[in-house]
DODREN-293728 format. One record per residue (C-alpha): residue in three letters; y, x, z. Coordinates in steps of 0.001 Angstrom, whole numbers, padded with zeros to 6 digits, always signed. Each point is the difference from the previous one (the first is absolute). Example, Ala and Ser with C-alpha at 12.3 -4.5 7.8 and 13.67 -1.06 7.14 Angstrom:
BEGIN
ALA-004500+012300+007800;SER+003440+001370-000660;
end
This chain:
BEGIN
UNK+000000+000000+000000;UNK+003228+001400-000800;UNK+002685+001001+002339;UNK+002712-003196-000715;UNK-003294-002048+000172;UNK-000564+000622+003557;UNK+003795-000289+001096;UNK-000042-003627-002011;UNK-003116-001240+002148;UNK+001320+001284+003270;UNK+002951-001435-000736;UNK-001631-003601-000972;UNK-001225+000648+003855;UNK+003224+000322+001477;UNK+001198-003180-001625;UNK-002813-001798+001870;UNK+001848+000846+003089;UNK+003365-000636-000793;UNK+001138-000102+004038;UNK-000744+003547+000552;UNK+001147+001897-003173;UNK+001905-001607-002946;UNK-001605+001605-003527;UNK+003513+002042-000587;UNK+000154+001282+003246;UNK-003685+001134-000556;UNK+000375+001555-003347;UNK+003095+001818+001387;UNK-002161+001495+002785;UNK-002766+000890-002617;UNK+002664+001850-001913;UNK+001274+002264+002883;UNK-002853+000557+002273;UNK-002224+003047-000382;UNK-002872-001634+001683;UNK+000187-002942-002719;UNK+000335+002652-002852;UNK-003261+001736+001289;UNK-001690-003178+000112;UNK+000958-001145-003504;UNK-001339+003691-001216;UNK-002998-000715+001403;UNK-000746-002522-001806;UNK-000162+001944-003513;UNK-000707+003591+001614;UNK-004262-000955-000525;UNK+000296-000500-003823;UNK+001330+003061-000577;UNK-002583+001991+002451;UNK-003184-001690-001439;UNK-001296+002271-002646;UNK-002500-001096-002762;UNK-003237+000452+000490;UNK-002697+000201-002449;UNK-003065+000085+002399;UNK-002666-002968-000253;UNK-001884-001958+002560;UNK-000853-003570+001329;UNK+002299-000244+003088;UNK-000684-003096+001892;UNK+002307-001139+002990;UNK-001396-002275+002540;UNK+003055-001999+001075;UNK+003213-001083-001859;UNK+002639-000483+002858;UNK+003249+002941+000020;UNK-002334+002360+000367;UNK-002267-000514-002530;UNK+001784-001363-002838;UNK+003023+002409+000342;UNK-003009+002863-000494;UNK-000867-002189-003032;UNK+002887+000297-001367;UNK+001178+003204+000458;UNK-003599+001354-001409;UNK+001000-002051-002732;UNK+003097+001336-000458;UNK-001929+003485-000492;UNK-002939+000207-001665;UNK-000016-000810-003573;UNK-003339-001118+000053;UNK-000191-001954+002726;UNK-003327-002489+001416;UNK+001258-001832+002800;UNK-001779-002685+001876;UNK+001371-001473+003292;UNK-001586-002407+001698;UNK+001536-002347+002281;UNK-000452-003770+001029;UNK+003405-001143+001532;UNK+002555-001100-002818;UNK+002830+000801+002233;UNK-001010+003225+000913;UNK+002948+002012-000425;UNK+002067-002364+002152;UNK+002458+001908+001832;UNK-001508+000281+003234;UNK+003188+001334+001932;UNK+001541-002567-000715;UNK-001830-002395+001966;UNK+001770+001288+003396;UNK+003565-001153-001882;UNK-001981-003754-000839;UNK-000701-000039+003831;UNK+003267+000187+000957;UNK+000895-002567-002309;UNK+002395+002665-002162;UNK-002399-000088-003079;UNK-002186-003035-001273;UNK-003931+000403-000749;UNK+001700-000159-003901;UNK+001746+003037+000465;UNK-003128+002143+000265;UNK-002543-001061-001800;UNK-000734+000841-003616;UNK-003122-000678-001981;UNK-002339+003251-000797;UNK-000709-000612-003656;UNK+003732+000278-000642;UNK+000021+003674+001225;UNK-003378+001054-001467;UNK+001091+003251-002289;UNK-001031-000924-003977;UNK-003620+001457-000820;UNK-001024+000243+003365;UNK-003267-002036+000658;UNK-000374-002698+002961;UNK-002494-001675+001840;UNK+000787-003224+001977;UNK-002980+000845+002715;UNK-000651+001335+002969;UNK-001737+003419+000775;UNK-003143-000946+001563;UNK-001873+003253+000098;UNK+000811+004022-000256;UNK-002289+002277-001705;UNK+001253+003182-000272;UNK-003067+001927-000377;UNK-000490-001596-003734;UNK+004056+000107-000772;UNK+000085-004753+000283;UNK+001216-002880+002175;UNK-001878-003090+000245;UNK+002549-003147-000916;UNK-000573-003182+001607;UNK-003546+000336+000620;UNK-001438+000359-003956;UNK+002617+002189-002137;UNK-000632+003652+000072;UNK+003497+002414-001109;UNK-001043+003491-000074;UNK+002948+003127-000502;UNK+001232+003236-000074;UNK+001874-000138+002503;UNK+000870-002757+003276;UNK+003013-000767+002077;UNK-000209-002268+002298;UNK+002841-001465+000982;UNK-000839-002853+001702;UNK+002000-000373+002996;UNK-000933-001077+003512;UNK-001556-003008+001489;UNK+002466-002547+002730;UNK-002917-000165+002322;UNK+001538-003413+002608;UNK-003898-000880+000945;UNK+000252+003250+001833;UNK+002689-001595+002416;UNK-002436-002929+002319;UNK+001669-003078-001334;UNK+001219+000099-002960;UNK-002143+000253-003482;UNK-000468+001640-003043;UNK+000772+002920-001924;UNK+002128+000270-003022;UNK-000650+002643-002658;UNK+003134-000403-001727;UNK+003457-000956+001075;UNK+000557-002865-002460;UNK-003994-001880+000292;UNK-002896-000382+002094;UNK+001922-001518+002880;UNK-001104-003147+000519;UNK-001931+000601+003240;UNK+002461+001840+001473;UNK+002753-002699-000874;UNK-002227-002272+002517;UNK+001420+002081+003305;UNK+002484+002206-001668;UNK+003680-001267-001241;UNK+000401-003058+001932;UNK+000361-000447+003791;UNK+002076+002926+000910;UNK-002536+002739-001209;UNK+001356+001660-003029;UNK-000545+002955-002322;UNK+001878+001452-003194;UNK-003432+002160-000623;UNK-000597-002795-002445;UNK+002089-002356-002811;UNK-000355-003014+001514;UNK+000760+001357+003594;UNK+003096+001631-000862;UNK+001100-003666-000882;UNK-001501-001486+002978;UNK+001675+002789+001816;UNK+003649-001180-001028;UNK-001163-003440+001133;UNK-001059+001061+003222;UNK+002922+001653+000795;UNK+002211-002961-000618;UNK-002301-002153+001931;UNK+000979+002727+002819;UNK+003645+000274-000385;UNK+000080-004144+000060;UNK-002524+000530+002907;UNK+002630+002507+001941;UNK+002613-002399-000870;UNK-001648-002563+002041;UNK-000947+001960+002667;UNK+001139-000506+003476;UNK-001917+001822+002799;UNK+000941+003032+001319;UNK-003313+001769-001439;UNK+000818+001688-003580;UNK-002657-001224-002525;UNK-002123+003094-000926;UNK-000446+000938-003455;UNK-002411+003239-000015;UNK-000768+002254-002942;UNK-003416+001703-000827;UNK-001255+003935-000867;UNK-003613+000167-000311;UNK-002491+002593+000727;UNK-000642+001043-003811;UNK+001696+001517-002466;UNK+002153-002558-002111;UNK+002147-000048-003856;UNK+003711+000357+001789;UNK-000115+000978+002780;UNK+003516-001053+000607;UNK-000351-003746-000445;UNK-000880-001364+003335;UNK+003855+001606+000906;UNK+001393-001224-002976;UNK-000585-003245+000384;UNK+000779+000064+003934;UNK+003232+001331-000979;UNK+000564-003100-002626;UNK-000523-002479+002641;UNK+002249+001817+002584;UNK+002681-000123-002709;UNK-001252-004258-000932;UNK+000622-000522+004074;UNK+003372+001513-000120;UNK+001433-001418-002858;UNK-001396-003371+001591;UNK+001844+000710+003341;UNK-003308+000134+001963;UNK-001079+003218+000553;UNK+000737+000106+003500;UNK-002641-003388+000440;UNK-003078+002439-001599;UNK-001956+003047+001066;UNK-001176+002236-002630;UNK-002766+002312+000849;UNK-002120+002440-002328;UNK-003489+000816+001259;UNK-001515+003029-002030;UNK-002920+001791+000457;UNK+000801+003292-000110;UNK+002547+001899+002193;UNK+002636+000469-001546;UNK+003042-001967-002744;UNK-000774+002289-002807;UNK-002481+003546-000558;UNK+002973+001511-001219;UNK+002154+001370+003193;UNK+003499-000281-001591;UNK-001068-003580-000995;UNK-001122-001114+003075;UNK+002742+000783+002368;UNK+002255-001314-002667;UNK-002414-003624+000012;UNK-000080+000607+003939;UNK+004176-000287+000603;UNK+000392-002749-002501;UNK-002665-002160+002299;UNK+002081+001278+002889;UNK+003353-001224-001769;UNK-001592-003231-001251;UNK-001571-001055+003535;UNK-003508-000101-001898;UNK-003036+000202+002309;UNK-003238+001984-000460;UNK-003236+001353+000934;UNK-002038+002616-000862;UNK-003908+000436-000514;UNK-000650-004234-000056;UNK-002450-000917-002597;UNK+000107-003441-001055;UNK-003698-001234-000312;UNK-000006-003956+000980;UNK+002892-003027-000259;UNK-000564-003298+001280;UNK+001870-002068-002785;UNK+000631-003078+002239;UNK+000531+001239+002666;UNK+002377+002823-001166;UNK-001547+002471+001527;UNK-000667+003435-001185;UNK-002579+002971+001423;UNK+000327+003348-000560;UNK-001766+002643+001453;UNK+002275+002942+001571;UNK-001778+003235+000099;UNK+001184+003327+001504;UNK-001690+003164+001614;UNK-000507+001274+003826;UNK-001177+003345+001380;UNK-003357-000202+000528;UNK-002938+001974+001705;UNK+000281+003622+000287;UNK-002589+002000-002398;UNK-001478+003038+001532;UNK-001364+001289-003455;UNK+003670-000188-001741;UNK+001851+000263+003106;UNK+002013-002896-001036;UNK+001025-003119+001255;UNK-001383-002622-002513;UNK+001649-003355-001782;UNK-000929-003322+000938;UNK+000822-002781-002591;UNK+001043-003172+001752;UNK+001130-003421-001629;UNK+001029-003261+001616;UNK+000524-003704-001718;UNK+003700-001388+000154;UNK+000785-003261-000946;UNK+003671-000256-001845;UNK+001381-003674+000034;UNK+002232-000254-003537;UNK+001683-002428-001304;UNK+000083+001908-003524;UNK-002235+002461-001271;UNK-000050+002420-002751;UNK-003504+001470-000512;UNK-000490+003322-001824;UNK-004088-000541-000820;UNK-002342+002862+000411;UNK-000318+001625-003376;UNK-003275+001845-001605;UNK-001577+001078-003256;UNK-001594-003043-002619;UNK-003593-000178+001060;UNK-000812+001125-003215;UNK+001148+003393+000403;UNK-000607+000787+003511;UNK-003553-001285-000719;UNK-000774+002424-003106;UNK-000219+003476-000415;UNK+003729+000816-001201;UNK+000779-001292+003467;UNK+000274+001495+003150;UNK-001474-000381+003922;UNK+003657-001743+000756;UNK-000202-001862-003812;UNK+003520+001746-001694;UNK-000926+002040-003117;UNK-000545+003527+000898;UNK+002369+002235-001771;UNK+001605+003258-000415;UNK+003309-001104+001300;UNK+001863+002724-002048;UNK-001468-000824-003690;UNK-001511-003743+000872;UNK-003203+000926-001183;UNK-003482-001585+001740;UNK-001096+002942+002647;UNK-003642-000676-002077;UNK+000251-001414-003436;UNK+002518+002189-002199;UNK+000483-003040-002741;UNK+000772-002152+002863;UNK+003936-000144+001472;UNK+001793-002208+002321;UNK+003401-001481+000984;UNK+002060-002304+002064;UNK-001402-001775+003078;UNK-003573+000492-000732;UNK+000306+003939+000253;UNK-000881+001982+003009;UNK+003037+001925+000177;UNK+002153+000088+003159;UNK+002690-002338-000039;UNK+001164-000930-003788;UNK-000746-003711-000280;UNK+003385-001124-001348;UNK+001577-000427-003079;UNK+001926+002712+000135;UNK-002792+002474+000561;UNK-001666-001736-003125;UNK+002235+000860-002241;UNK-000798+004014+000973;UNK-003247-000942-000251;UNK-000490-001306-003050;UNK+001941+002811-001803;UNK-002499+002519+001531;UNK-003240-001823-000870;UNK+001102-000305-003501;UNK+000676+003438-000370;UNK-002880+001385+002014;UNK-002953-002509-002442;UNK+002052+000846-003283;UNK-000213+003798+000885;UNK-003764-000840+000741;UNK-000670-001302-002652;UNK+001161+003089-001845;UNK-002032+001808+001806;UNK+003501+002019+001979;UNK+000663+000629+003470;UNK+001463-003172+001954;UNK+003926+000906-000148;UNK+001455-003025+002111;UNK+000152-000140+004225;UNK+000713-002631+001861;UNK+002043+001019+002690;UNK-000547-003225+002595;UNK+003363-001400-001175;UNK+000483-003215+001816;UNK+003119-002540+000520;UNK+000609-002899+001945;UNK+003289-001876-000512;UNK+000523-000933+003715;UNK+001712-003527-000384;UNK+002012-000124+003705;UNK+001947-003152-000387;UNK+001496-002003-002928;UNK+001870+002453-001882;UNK-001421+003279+001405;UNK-002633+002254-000828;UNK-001126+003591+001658;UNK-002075+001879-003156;UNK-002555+002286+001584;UNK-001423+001854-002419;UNK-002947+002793+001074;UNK-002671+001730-001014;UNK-003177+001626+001676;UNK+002108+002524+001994;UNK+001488-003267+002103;UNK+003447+001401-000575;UNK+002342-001760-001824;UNK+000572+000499-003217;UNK+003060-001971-001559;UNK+000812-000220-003710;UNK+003620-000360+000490;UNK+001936+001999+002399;UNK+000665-002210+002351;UNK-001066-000126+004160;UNK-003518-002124-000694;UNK-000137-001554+003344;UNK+003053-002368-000228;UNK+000421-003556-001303;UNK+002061-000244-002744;UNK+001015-003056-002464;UNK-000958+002244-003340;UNK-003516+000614+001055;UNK-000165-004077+000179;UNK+001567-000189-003847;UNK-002802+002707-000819;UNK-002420-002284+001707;UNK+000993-003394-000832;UNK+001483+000692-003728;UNK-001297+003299-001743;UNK-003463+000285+001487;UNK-001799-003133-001449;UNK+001844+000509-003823;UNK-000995+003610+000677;UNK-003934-000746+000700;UNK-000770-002838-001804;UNK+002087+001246-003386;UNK-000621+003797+000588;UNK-002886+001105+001622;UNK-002556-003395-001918;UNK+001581+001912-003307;UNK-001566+003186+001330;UNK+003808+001952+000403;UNK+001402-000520+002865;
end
């Protein structure tokens, strides 16, 4: 897509949201600011770095969301002799998922992010409306639905992750992609005060639910604040940063309502600790502070009583234990207690894992991701076999943003295989999480492997600031949707 291409659709998204930024006062911003002009050459930077590649092979890529299709495309975009199959069921499956925390706070509609995968499918590459059923790697196929054998050259699975609710005692289901398979979990989830933008349909139950408690908090009389409590759980999950985000949204929903004072918000993670990157975390840590947010650390949600609005989680920490004669050390006991959290409103981040079908076959691993090579994204095993996005086994990287590194560096890693070179590309464990703090403001933390911060514009990363929410809410979606699904962004 070219340059004045992007700027028109991120423009068409400012005039969707005409009470924050007019469209003139937005293109006059994109003129000046160096952040926007990096941005825009972004966009057009990948056309010009893909070189043509002669090099033949059956490449088939088991999943078409971002991850996959943008790899599509950009292969496409390279080899002149290109046999592409992807296979994926979902015909919305290159939605824009980070979107869905802006539907839940009712600033975007479920419109705004979804688009249809056939319309983004690059021209000549293959695809097959099925599901991956089986992997056998050993004789270079995947099993489709049951029956239709696919053999290749060369695999990447791209599959994403699983929403694993059933893992949670009371609510149901699992949903293997953000825009189907939810009807089970629609039974407990989006209604009733428990929410969750981990799904399509929950983000807009999400922006019900928090109007039902703003109307709730503008009834409210007693002298107890109603409690609306926010969930981390106890695996990894795709953005990491959206159980704040959307705690921050409905801090900002009670304010502008003129009822945050009536409401308690409360965030009960897992682990110990607002972010793994230092700088990060003490940044998260004072804007709590500031904010009068609640939390506590190493609480587990793992049952909710739905009618009675009750939920369970299990908080876990660590005691000194028996002295060890051998080691001459005093030893660890584990210890874990049940607490019962009354809310009012809920917003559940689910448990997240592997699809069954890879953690069950032999490209999988003991925990289910793909086992990889986190440098060059290829299968620790199977050379003809790569991985990306939130599937991989690589530490941290299940965002967006780290998928568009990714992508880059499988592409140039299997065309270089399939030449028979070296593997020239590294992925350096570039991640980014546009922190939305409140309507208006976003913190962009941006890091990599060394847990350091690592900002693309020079600029103190641990602040709020109202251009980080025009990169978020404007440039990101024309940027991933109409760059990186063309393969050059």
């Amino acid at each position: 897509m070219k340059k004045n291409e992007i700027l028109e659709e991120i423009l068409n998204e400012v005039e969707k949201h005409p009470e924050i930024m007019s469209r003139r006062e937005a293109l006059k911003y994109l003129s000046v600011s160096p952040m926007a002009a990096s941005i825009l050459a972004g966009a057009t930077i990948g056309a010009s770095s893909v070189s043509a590649s002669s090099a033949k092979g059956k490449i088939v890529i088991v999943g078409g969301g971002l991850a996959g299709m943008s790899t599509a495309a950009r292969l496409n975009n390279t080899l002149s002799n290109a046999d592409i199959t992807v296979i994926e069921p979902d015909p919305t499956s290159v939605s824009y998922q980070p979107g869905q925390t802006l539907v839940g706070a009712g600033l975007w509609d479920a419109a705004d992010i979804t688009y249809n995968r056939d319309d983004f499918l690059p021209s000549g590459v293959k695809l097959i409306k099925g599901s991956v059923t089986a992997f056998n790697p050993d004789s270079n196929s995947v099993t489709v639905d049951g029956s239709q054998e696919v053999t290749y050259d060369h695999m990447i699975i791209a599959t994403g992750l699983m929403l694993n609710y059933a893992a949670i005692k009371g609510l149901d289901g699992v949903i293997t992609s953000s825009g189907t398979d939810n009807a089970s979990v629609k039974k407990t989830v989006g209604k009733d005060g428990v929410h969750s933008i981990y799904f399509r349909d929950g983000s807009t139950a999400t922006w019900e639910g928090i109007q039902e408690l703003v109307a709730k908090a503008k009834a409210h009389k007693g002298p107890e604040k109603l409690q609306a409590v926010f969930t981390h759980p106890n695996t990894p999950i795709k953005c990491g940063g959206a159980p704040k985000k959307i705690m921050y949204l409905v801090n900002s929903r009670l304010e502008e309502a003129g009822v945050r004072d009536k409401v308690e918000l409360t965030l009960y993670p897992n682990g110990g600790k607002m972010f793994g990157v230092p700088e990060y975390h003490e940044a998260i840590l004072q804007q709590y502070k500031d904010r009068g947010f609640k939390w506590h650390y190493a609480h587990n949600l793992v049952e909710i009583d739905t009618k009675g609005k009750v939920a369970t989680f299990n908080h876990h920490w660590t005691e000194k234990g028996a002295w060890d004669e051998d080691l001459e050390e005093y030893g660890v006991e584990l210890k874990s207690e049940l607490v019962e959290v009354p809310y009012d409103f809920i917003h559940i981040t689910p448990p997240m894992k592997a699809p069954d079908v890879v953690a069950n076959s032999d490209v999988g691993s003991d925990k289910g991701w793909v086992p990889v090579t986190k440098e060059t994204m290829r299968h620790v095993k199977y050379e003809n076999v790569w991985c990306l996005g939130d599937v991989a086994a690589v530490p941290m990287g299940k965002t967006g943003g780290s998928v568009r590194k990714q992508y880059k560096v499988v592409v140039d890693n299997l065309v270089a295989s399939m030449e028979g070179k070296s593997l020239p590309s590294k992925y350096g464990g570039y991640t980014v999480c546009p922190l939305i703090t409140s309507i208006g403001t976003v913190m962009l933390a941006e890091f990599d492997w060394s847990k350091k911060p690592t900002p693309s514009f020079p600029l103190d990363p641990t602040k709020e600031r109202w251009i980080w929410w025009l990169l978020k809410v404007y440039a990101l979606k024309p940027m991933t949707i109409h760059g990186m699904l063309s393969g050059r962004a």
